[in-house]
C-alpha positions in Angstrom: 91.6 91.4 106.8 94.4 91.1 109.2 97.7 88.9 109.8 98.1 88.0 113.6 101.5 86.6 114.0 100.5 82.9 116.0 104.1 81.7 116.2 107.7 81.5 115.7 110.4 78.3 116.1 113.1 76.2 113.9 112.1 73.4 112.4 114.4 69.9 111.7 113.1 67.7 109.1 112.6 64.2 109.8 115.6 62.5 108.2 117.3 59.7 108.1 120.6 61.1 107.8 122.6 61.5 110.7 123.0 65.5 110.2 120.2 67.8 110.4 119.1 71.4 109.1 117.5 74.2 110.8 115.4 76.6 109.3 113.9 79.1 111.0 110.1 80.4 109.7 107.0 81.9 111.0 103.4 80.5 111.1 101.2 83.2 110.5 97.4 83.6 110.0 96.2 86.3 107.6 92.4 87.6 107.5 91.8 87.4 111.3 92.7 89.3 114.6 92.8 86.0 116.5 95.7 83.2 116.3 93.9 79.6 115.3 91.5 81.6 112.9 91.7 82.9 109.2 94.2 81.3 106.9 97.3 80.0 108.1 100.4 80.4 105.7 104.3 79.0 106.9 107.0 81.4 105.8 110.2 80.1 105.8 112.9 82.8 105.9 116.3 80.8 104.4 116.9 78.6 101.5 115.8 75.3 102.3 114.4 71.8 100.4 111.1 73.6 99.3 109.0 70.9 98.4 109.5 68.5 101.0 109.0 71.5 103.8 106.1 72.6 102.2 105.0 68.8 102.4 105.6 69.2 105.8 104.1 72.3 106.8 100.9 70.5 104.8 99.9 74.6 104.6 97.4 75.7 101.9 101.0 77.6 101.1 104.3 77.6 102.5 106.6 80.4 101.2 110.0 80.6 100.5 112.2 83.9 100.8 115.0 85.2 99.7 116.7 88.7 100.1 119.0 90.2 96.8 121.5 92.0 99.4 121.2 92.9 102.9 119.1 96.1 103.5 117.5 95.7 99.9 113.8 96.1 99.7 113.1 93.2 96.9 113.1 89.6 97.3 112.9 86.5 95.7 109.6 84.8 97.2 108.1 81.5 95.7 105.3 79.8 97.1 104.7 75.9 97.5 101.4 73.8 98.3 102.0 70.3 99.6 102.0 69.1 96.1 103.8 71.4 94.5 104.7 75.1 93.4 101.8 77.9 92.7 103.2 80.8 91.2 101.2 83.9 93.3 98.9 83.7 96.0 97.4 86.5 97.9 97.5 85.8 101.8 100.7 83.9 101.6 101.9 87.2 99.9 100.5 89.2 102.9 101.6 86.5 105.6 105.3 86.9 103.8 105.6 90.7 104.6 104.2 90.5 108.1 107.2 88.1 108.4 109.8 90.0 107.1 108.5 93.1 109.1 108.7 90.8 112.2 112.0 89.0 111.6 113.1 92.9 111.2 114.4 91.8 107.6 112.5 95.5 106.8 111.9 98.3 108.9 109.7 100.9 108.3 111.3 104.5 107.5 111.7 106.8 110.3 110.0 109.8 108.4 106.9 107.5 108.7 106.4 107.2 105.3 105.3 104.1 103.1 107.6 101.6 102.4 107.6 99.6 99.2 108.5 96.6 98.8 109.5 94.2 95.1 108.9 91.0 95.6 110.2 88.7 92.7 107.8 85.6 92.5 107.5 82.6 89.8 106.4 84.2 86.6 107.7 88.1 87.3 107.7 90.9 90.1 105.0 92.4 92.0 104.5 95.5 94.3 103.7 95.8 98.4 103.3 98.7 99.9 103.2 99.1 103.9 101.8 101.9 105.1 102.8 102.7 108.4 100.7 102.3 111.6 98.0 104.2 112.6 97.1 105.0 116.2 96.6 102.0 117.9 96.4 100.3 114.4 99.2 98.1 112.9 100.9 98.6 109.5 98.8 98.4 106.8 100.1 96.3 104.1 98.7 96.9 100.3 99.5 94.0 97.5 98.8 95.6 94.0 97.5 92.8 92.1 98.6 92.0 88.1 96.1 92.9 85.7 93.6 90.0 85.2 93.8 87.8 81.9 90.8 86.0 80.9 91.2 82.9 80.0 89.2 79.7 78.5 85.1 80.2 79.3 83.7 75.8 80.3 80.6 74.4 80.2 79.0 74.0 82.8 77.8 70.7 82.4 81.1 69.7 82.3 82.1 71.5 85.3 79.6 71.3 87.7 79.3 67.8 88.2 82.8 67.7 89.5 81.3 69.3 92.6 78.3 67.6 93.1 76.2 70.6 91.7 73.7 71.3 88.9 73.3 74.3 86.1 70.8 75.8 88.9 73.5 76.3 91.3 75.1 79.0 89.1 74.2 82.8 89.3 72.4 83.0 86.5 74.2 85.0 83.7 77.8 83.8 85.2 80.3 82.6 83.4 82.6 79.6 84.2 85.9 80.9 83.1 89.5 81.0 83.7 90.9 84.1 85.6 94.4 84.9 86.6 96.0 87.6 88.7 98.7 85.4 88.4 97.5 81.5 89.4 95.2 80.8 87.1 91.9 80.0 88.7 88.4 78.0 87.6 85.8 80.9 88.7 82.5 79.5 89.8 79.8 82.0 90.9 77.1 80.1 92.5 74.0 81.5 93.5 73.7 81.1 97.1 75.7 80.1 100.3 73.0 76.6 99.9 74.5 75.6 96.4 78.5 76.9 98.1 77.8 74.8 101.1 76.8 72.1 99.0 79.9 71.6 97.1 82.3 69.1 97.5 84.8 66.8 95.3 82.1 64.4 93.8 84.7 62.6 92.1 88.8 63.5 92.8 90.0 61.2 89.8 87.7 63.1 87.2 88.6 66.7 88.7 92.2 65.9 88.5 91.7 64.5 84.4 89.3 67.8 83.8 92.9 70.0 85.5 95.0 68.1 83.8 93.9 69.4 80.4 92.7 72.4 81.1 93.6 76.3 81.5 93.2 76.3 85.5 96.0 75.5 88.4 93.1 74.9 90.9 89.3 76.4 91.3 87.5 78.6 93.6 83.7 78.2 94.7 82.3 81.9 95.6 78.8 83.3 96.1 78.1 87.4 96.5 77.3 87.6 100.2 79.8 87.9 103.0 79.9 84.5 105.3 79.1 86.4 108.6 76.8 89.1 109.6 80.2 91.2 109.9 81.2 90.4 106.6 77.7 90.8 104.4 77.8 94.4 105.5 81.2 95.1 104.3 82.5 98.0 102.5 83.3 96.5 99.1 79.5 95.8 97.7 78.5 94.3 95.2 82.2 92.1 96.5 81.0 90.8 99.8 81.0 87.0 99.0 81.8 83.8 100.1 84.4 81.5 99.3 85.4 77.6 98.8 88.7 77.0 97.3 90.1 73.6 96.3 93.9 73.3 95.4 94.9 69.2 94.3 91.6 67.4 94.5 93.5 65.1 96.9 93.6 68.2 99.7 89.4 68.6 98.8 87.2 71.6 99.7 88.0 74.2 102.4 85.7 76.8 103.3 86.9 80.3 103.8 85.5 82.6 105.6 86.4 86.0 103.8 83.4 88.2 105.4 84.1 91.2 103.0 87.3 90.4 101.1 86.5 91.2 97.7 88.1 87.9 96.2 86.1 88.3 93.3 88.9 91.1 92.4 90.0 88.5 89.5 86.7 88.0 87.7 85.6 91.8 88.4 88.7 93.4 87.3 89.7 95.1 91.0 93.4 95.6 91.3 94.1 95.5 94.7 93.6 94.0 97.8 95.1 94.9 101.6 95.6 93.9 104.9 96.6 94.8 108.4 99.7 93.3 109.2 100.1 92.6 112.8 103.5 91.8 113.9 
């Protein structure tokens, strides 16, 4: 897992006022060595209109960021989908630091030692450590996940139908439940990459009603398996899997290519995840 910095400019929202803003942000993609790949994130470094640029950006996740003082080492960081506010998310949370290390809004200590980082999100604070690079290696940047809280187990034949799938497209002994690291998410463990590939939003209207009054802000799709040759021999077994994660039903299905990101962190109680953060 690795950010690659793709890009840096100011943006002016369309307007039709006679005055325009600038804000400056980056547009980074974490998981991936190669701009245009992995999962893109905007991070937009100065106060701004944060649902309408978010809109704009039309990111998975745009975030926001916000430093206490200058030289302090916590900030105030929320993150916005097109539609509206999600209260953590993990590569936007990686993407963010790569920023700030690349906009020089941190610097890592002289004496080469880690620097940690609070960063003050929706529902509380959470830690980042960046450990410093490595050789030809870049930082390494370590998010230390909340601890998981189960939430509200569903049937599956109320579930599954949603994504155009049947009880046999489930592992078999899994769960549909409610998980949260801090976004709540619907975990579905399907079987096979067949029954993940097969997914889609059979019915946007009815997923929207069954979010509406429920437990979950949006679902994620994953089977145990990387999605590449590279990834199915990762170092996280039984974690290699496979993901699909919807946020609004009106955005639909994306599919992720994690290779050996052990996303399943929140159903199998891991606590952290990390990244290289190239800047």
């Amino acid at each position: 897992m690795r950010n690659f910095r793709q890009f840096c400019q100011f943006f002016t929202p369309r307007s039709s006022n006679k005055r325009s803003a600038m804000f400056p942000f980056l547009l980074l993609d974490a998981f991936t060595t190669q701009p245009l790949n992995g999962n893109p994130c905007a991070v937009e470094l100065s106060p701004a209109t944060r649902q309408r640029l978010a809109r704009e950006f039309n990111q998975s996740e745009t975030a926001f960021v916000n430093q206490f003082a200058p030289g302090s080492t916590e900030f105030t960081v929320r993150f916005f989908t097109p539609a509206e506010e999600i209260p953590l998310a993990g590569h936007p949370t990686i993407a963010t630091v790569t920023a700030l290390l690349h906009a020089g809004r941190v610097v890592l200590p002289a004496s080469a030692a880690a620097l940690t980082l609070t960063l003050h999100l929706l529902h509380g604070p959470i830690r980042v450590d960046v450990m410093p690079p490595t050789g030809s290696e870049p930082p390494l940047v370590w998010m230390t996940q909340r601890q998981p809280v189960f939430g509200a187990i569903h049937a599956p034949e109320d579930v599954l139908p949603l994504f155009g799938l049947v009880p046999d497209d489930l592992l078999p002994g899994a769960p549909i439940q409610t998980v949260s690291t801090g976004t709540p998410q619907l975990m579905l463990l399907l079987r096979d990459h067949s029954a993940l590939r097969r997914a889609h939003v059979a019915d946007a209207a009815a997923l929207g009603r069954y979010r509406a009054g429920s437990d979950f802000f949006s679902p994620h799709l994953f089977c145990l398996g990387g999605a590449t040759p590279a990834g199915h021999k990762g170092q996280h077994p039984p974690f290699r899997h496979s993901a699909r994660c919807v946020g609004r039903p009106r955005y639909g299905l994306g599919y992720r290519r994690y290779g050996g990101l052990p996303l399943a962190l929140r159903l199998y109680r891991f606590a952290q995840f990390s990244s290289r953060a190239r800047t």
